[in-house]
Structure formats: C-alpha cells, structure tokens
N, C-alpha and C positions, 0 to 999 in steps of 0.2 A: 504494500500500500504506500503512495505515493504520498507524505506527509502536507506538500504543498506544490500543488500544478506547477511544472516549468516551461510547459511549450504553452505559452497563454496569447494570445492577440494583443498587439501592442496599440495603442491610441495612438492619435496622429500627435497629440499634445504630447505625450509621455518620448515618443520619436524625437522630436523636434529640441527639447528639455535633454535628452536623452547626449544628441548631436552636440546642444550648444556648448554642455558640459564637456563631452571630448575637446570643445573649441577650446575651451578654456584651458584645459591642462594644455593641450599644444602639442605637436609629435617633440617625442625628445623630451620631456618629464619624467621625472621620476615617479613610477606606481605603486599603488602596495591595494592588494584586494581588502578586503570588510573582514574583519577577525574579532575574537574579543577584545584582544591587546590593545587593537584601534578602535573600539567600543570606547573601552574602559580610559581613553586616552583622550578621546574628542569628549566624554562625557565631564573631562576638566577644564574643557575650554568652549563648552559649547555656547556661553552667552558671547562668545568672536563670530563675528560673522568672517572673516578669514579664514578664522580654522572650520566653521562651515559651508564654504565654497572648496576648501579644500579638501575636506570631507567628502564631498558631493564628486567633484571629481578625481578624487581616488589620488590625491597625489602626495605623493612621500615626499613629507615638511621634512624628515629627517635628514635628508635625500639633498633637498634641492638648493642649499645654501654650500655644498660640499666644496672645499678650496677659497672660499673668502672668510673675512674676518667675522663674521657672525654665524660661522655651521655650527649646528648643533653641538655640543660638547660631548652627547651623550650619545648610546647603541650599543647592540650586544654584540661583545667582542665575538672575534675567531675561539681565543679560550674559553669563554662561556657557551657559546654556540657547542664546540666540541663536549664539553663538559656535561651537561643539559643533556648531549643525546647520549654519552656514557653510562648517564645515570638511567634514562627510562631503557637503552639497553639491557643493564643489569637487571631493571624491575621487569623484564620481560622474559630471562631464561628458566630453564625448565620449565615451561607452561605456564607461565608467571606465578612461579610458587613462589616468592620475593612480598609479590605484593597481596598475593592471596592468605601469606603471613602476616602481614599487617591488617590485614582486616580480622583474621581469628584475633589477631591481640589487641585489639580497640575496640573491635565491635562483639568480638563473641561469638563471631559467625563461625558454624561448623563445616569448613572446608572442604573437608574430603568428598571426592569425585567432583571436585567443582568443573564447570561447562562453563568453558571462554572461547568467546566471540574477538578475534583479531580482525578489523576489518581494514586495517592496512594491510594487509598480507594479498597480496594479486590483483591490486586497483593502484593502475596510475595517478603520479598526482597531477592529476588536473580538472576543469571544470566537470566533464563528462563523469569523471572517476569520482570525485564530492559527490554530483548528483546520484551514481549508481548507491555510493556507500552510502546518501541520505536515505534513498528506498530502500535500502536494508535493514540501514536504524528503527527506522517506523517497524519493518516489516519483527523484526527481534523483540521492540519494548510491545507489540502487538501481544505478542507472545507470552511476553512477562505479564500483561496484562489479565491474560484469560486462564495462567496457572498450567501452559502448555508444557508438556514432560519436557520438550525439547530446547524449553525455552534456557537461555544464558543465565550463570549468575553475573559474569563479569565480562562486559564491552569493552572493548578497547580498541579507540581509535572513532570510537561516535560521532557521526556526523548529522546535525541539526539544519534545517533550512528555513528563513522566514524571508519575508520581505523588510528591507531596510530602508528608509527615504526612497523608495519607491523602486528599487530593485531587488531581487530576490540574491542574498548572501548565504553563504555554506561558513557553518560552524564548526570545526574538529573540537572534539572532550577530546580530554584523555584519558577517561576513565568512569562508566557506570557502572556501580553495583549493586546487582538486583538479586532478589529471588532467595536469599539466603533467608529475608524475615519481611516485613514492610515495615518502615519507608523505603524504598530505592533509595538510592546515594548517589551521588556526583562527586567525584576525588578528581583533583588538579594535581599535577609533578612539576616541581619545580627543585632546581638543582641549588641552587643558593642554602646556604648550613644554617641550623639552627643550635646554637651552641647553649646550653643550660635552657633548654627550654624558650630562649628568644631570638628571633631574627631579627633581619632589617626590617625597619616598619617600613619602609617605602615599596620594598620587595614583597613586604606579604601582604600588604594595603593594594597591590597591583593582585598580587595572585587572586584574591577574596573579590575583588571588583571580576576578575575573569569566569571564576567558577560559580560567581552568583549569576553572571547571563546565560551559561549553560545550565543551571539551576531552572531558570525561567525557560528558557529554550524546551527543556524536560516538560516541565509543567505545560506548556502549550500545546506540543504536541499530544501527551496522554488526556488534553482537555478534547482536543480537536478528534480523537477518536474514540472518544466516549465515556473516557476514564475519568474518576476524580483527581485533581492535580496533586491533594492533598498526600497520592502517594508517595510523590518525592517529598523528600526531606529539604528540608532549607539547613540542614546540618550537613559543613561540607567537609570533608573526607582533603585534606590539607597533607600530603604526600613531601620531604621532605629531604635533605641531605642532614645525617646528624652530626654536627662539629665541623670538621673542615674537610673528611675524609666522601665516602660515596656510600655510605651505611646507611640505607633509608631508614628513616622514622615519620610516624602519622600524629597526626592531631586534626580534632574533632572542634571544628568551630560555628555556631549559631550564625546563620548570615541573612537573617529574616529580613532586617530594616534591607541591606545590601538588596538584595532582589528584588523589592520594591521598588529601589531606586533604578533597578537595571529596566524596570518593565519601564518606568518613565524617560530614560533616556532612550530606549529603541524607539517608544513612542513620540520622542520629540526629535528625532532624525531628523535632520533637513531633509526634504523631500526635494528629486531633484527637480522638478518642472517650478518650483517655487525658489529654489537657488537661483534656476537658470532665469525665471523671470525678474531677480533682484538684479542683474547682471549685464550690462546696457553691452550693444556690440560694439565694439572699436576697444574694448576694455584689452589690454595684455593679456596673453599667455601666459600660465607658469612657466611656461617653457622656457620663454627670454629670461628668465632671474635663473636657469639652470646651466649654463653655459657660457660663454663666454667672455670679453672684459669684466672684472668684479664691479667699477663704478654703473657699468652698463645695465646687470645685473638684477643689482640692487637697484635703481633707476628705475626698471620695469615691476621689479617685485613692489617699490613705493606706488607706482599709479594704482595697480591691483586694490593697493588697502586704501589709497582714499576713494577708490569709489565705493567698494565695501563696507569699511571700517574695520578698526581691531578695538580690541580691548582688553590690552596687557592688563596682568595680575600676576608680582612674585611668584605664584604659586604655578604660570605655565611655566619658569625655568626647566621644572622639573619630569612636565607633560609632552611641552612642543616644541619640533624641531626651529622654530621661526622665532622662540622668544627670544633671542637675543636684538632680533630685528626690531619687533618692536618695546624692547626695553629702551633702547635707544629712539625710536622714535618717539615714547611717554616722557623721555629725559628730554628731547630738545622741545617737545608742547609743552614739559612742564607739567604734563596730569599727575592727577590726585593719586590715579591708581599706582606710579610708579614706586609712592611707599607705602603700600599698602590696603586692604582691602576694608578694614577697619577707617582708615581717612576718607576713601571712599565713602561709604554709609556715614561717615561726619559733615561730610561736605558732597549734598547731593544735588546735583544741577549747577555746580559750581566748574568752569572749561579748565583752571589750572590753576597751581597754588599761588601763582604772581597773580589772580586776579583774586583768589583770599584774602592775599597780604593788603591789597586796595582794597577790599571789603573791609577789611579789618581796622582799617584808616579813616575813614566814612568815606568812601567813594559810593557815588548813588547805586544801586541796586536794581537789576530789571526785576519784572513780577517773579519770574522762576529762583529768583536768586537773594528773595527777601527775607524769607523766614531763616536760613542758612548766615542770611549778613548782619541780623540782629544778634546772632550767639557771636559770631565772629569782635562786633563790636564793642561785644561784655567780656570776653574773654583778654581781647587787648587791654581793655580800661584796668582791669585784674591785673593784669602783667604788668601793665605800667607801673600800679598804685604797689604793688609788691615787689617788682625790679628784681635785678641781680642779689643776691648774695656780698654785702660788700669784701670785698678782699682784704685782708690784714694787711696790714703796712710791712714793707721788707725791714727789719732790723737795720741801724746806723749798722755801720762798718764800726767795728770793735769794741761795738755793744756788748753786754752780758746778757747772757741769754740762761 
C-alpha cells in the first residue's frame, strides 16, 4: 500500500511555482533534497524569508558561500561522516544483535527470534528507490498493525513520505521498533559520545528535533490507514556512542512537546507556489553568489535579500549556512536583532539601535514607534539621574596607601 500517491497531476499553478523556483536556485547551485536534518534546520530560521526561498528551492546555504569570507564555519567532516557510518555498521552485524541488545536492556523487550526488516539492502539510492522502500514501509507497519505473524519487530532503514511546501519529500528513520509490546518506537543513531550520561546539547537538541518528525511521520501514516497514532510512542529510543570509543549505548527520552512542534513546522512549510509568488522576476539566482568573483558574489546574494528580507538572530550562527552574511549585514543597519532576540521583543517596531538612541533623546516618534519611545525616554532620564559609578581618585605619587 502506497502511503501517499506519487504519480499525481500537476496544476498548471503548482508547474509554473514549480519552474520559477528552479529559476531561482539557477543551474550551478548548490542542492540538498528535504530531510529531517533540513527540517529540523529551516525550523530555526523559519521566521527568514531567505532561508524560506531557500528552502523552497532546495538550495544548500551550506554550500553556496564556499571560498569567501563568510562560508559557513560549520559541516560534517570527512571524520565524522566516516565515523557515523562505523558506528551504524557495527549496530548492524550479526542480524543487528548490537542493537537488538539495546532494546532487551532498556526496554525489556524479549529478543529472541527477532524478524528484521533491512530495507537498504537491494534499493538504490535514489528517488525511485525512497519511493519503492516508502511502499514497503507502509506495506510492513501494515502488518504490524493487524498483528500479522510475518510482521517485523525491527525496521531498518524506514522510509516515510509526505508532502512538504507543496512537494512530496522521502524521509529515511533509522530505526523502528515494533511488535515486541505496544507503543512502537522510533530510535535515531547518532555517533557523537555520551560521556557520564551527557552529550553535547547542541548535538542531541539536533538528534531529538530529527526523531520527533519521524515520530510524526509514524503517527501519520498509521492514522492514514486506519490505525490509532496513539501507537507510536513519543518516547524516543536515543541510540548513542558511549565515551569516546564506538560502544553503543541507548536512552529513553519523552519528546511529546518536540513532535508537536515538528507537526507545526511541516505545516508551516513554505509552500512553493507562495515563495514563488513573493518572488518578483529579474530577482538573482543563487546561482550568481555560488561562483565566481567573491565581491560579485556577495553582490548578487545582497539583491536576493533585499527583495526578500532576512532576519538575523545569534541563534542562526549555529543553524544556517548564510548567517554570517547576514550578521554583517544587521551590523552595518544597525538592527536590534544583531544583539539579541531579547532587545528585539524590547524594542519592537523600532529599524535600528541608532534610531533608539534618538528615541531615547526625544526625537519625535512615528505612530508604530511611540509606545517603544516613551520607555526609551524613562529609561534614559534613569540613566542620567543615576550616571556612572564615580571613579576613585588615582592616589598622589608617594602617597601612603
């Protein structure tokens, strides 16, 4: 059973939207298809209309500043890439008794003769191959569902399909476990160590954002054929490196609010015919800021965002490949959000902190910027009437002290 139509009739609007968005990226950009990782990534910067045009057309921010003074700082090395697939190697030998041991010792599940489903094993990767391995996904949790003898305890390699902003994306799990007791389970692998029981929160705040949209993804589908969602668990099954070494270890983590938020960010996807309608023609390519002369570059990638907009926040340092770009371009407007998202919500409707500091002076006030310039006006009057600290006097020369 085919979890969600892929050969569907395209609209001439959805075509057109469809077009303008390839227009946009440009031949010669950098790609990257719809994943969770890019889920979980756009859903940090989704109030950017930047990172949602670029979103839209699929183009790797990581990618496209490469060789000028503002690429990304960030990506997964050679080492870690190698690393990462070391480890779900290991969790995969003898019949993945590795990881089928980790579930008898967390969860209590009784292992023996357990039935696993590899569906990497004889499916190219590519489009064709997601969509076979999506209809087999459905066609297995089918199974799980109605208590079939044949049915899998343990998937590996799950492939989910929804529509995203208006195209249909493939999702890889790495891991469902089913059929041992109810709830199902959703486990993510990830190679990065957990030493005394704690990780990098950045790294596991990334994994937990990833395994709650295949969480949802789960629940969708067992809604859409007829099952109650309630069987998966929102308890997600956290697959791990223990120390520094490749010794898997699990933990059992609550990710109820997470999936909630993962349903609202798929549902707030930029859809593409709506990107492409923000999007006026003559606009740049990404293309041209991927290539050639740096001032050039950068040049093109600037017109992009002012017809757009961005809206830098410290916190895409850490999400998007372009924050540097516009870190610098909040630095020379001078916006609020460049320290923070906090001054932000202090000062709202207000275009940059040089026009604060004249609010704060009594310079007149447009309507949007009045309620904002009367605190500004009491907090200065405050500052004044209480001033610096005064300094103590440096001691004469040859004072006693």
């Amino acid at each position: 059973m085919d979890p969600m139509p892929v050969k569907r009739p395209v609209p001439s609007k959805r075509k057109a939207a469809a077009d303008r968005l390839e227009s946009l990226a440009g031949r010669g950009a950098p790609r990257r298809r719809a994943n969770v990782r890019e889920l979980a990534r756009y859903a940090a910067t989704s109030s950017c209309n930047l990172a949602a045009a670029g979103f839209a057309a699929r183009v790797d921010f990581d990618q496209l500043l490469q060789g000028t003074r503002l690429a990304a700082p960030f990506g997964q090395s050679p080492f870690g890439f190698r690393r990462g697939n070391r480890f779900e190697e290991l969790l995969r030998r003898d019949g993945h008794a590795p990881l089928l041991a980790l579930l008898q010792e967390n969860l209590g599940y009784d292992t023996a003769g357990a039935k696993v489903a590899n569906l990497r094993e004889g499916q190219p990767r590519s489009k064709a191959g997601l969509e076979e391995r999506a209809k087999t996904t459905a066609e297995l949790v089918k199974s799980i569902m109605t208590g079939a003898k044949s049915a899998p305890n343990l998937i590996d390699g799950a492939v989910f399909q929804r529509e995203v902003g208006g195209s249909v994306a493939h999702f890889e799990a790495d891991a469902v476990a089913a059929r041992f007791e109810q709830p199902v389970h959703v486990g993510e692998i990830k190679s990065f160590p957990t030493v005394d029981g704690q990780a990098d929160p950045d790294k596991l705040g990334a994994a937990v954002s990833q395994v709650s949209i295949y969480i949802l993804l789960l629940r969708e589908l067992v809604e859409r054929m007829g099952g109650k969602p309630e069987i998966v668990s929102t308890d997600a099954l956290l697959i791990t490196a223990k120390n520094t070494g490749l010794q898997p270890t699990m933990c059992v983590k609550p990710v109820g609010r997470e999936v909630d938020r993962a349903a609202r960010i798929l549902d707030r996807a930029p859809a593409a015919h709506e990107v492409a309608a923000s999007i006026p023609a003559g606009t740049p390519a990404f293309a041209a800021a991927a290539t050639g002369d740096e001032a050039a570059r950068l040049d093109a990638l600037a017109k992009i965002a002012d017809v757009v907009g961005t809206e830098y926040r410290p916190g895409c340092l850490a999400s998007c490949g372009l924050s540097r770009f516009c870190r610098e371009r909040a630095h020379e407007a001078g916006a609020p959000s460049r320290v923070g998202g906090n001054v932000v919500r202090l000062l709202p409707g207000i275009a940059s902190l040089d026009r604060a500091a004249e609010l704060s002076r009594g310079a007149p006030a447009a309507a949007e910027e009045a309620a904002v310039a009367e605190q500004l006006v009491r907090a200065a009057r405050l500052r004044d009437r209480l001033g610096p600290p005064a300094a103590a006097p440096a001691p004469a020369r040859g004072a006693r002290r």
